[in-house]
C-alpha positions in Angstrom: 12.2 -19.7 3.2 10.2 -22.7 1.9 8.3 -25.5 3.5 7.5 -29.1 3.7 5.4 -31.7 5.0 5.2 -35.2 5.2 2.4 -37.4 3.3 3.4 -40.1 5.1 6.4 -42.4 5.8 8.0 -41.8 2.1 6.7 -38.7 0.5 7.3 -35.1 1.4 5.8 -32.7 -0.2 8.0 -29.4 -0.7 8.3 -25.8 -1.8 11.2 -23.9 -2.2 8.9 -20.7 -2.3 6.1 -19.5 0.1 3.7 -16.9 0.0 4.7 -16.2 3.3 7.5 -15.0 5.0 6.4 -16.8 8.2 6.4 -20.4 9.0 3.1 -22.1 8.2 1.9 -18.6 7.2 1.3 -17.9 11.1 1.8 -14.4 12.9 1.7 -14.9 16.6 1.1 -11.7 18.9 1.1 -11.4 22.6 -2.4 -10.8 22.7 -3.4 -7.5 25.0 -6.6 -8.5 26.4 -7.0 -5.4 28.5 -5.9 -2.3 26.2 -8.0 -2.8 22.8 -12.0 -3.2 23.0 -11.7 -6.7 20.3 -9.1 -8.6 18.5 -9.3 -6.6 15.2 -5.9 -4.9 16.2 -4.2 -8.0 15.3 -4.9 -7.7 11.7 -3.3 -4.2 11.3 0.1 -4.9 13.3 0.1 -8.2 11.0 -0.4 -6.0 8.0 2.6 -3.5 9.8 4.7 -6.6 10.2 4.1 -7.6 6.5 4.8 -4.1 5.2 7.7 -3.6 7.1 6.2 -0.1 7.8 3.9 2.0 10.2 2.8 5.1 10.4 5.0 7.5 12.1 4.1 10.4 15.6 2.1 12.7 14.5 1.1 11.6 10.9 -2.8 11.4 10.0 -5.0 8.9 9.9 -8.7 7.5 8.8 -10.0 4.9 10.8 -13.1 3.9 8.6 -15.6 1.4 10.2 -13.7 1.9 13.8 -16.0 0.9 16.2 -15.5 -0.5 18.8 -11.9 1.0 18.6 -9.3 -2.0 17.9 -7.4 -0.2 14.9 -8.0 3.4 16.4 -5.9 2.0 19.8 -3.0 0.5 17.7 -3.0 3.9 16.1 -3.6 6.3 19.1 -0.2 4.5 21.0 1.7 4.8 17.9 1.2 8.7 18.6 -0.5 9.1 15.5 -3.7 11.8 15.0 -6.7 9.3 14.3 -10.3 10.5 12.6 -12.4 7.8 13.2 -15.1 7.1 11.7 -18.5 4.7 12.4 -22.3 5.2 12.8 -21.5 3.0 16.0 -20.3 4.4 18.6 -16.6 4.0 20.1 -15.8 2.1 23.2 -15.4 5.1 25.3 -11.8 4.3 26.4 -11.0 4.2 23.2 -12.7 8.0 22.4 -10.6 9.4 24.9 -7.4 8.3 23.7 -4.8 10.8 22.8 -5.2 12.1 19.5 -8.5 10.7 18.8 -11.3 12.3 16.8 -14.6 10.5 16.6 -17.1 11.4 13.6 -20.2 9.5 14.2 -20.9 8.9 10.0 -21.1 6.4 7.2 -17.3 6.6 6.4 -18.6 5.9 2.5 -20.3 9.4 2.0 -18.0 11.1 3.6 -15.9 13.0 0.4 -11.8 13.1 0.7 -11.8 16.8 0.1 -14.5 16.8 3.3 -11.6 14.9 5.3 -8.5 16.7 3.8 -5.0 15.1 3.2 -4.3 12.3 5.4 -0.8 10.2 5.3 -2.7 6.9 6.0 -6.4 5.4 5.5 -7.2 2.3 7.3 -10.9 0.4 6.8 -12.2 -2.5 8.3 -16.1 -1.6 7.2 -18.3 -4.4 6.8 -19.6 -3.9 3.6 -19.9 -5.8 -0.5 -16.5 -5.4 -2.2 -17.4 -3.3 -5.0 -18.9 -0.7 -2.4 -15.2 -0.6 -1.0 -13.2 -0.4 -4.2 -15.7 2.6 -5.6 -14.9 4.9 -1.9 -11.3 4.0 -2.7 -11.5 5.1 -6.3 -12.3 8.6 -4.9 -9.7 8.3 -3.1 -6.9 7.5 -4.9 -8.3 9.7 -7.8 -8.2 12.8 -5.0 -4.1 12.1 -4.4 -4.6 12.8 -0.7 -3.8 9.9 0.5 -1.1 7.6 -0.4 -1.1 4.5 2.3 -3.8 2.1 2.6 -5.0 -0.8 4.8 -8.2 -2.2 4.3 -9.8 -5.3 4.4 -11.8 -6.8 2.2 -14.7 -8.8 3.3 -16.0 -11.6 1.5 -19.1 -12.4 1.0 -21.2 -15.7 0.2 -19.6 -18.5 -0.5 -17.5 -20.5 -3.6 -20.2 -22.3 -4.9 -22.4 -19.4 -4.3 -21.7 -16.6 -6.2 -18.4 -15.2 -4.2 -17.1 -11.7 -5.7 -13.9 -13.0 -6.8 -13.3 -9.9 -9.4 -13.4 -7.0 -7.0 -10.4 -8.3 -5.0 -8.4 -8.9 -8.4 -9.2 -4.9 -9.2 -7.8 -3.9 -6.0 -4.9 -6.3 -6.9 -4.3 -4.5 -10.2 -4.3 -1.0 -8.5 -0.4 -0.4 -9.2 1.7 -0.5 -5.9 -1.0 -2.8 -4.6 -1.2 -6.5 -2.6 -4.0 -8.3 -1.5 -2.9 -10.8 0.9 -5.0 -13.2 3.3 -3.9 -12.6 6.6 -3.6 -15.2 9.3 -6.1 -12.9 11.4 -8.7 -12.3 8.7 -11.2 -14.6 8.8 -13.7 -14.7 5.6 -11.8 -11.2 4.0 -8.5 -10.4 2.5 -6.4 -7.2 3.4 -5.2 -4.8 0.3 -2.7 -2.7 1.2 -1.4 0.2 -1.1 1.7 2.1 0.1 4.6 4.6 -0.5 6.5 4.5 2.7 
């Protein structure tokens, strides 16, 4: 679907192509503003919307930098198994969803063979880029896992030295986008699967 605009009275600007399938590039939800503990969630059903994909009852899943719990809900009521993972504590309604198994860590030293084989590994940890793309080095080099959502978070600023090379090695990761998301703020989501 493209897209248009007018300039003014006489000129349209147009696009026969978008990078969005979505008019304007905007993903409206019906917010939940009782279940999940912030709005976080929203980025992971947009990235579910954008893949077309989610992951299925009773599949594993890494929650890396989950507190307070927004990605770890939207996996929990998908019936899912969730290891989640934060030095921060989960909002407790969150811990005691079914299927839920908090590890109170720094989700970058623990070691995929520590964690086992997992169908999908989410992160939304605030850390620098490179830090990101070297923990999921290990674990695409370990093969077990094969679905990934995380988000990358950019810091600094254009004229300030942003990390624009990081994101473009994600993006060459074959199988790989990196996208930004109408609900990411200053990051970009890469998302890797085979679903």
């Amino acid at each position: 679907m493209g897209a248009w605009t007018l300039l003014d009275a006489n000129t349209m600007l147009a696009s026969s192509r978008c990078s969005s399938p979505f008019p304007g590039g905007v993903i409206e939800f019906e917010e939940d503003r009782e279940g999940p503990p912030s709005r976080a969630y929203l980025k992971l059903w947009e990235s579910f919307v954008r893949l077309r994909s989610l992951p299925g009852k009773g599949e594993r899943c890494l929650d890396a930098g989950a507190s307070p719990g927004g990605w770890t809900w939207v996996l929990s009521n998908l019936g899912t198994g969730v290891i989640a993972v934060d030095r921060s504590s989960l909002d407790a309604n969150i811990a005691s969803m079914p299927g839920v198994n908090f590890i109170r860590h720094d989700a970058f030293t623990l070691r995929p063979e520590d964690v086992g084989p997992i169908d999908w590994l989410f992160s939304d940890v605030i850390c620098y880029p490179p830090r990101l793309y070297e923990w999921i080095e290990k674990w695409l080099s370990s093969g077990l896992c094969k679905n990934f959502v995380c988000t990358i978070k950019m810091q600094g600023s254009v004229d300030n030295g942003m990390d624009f090379d990081t994101p473009r090695r994600f993006a060459a990761i074959p199988g790989s986008q990196v996208l930004h998301l109408y609900h990411n703020k200053h990051e970009l989501t890469w998302i890797k699967t085979e679903t």
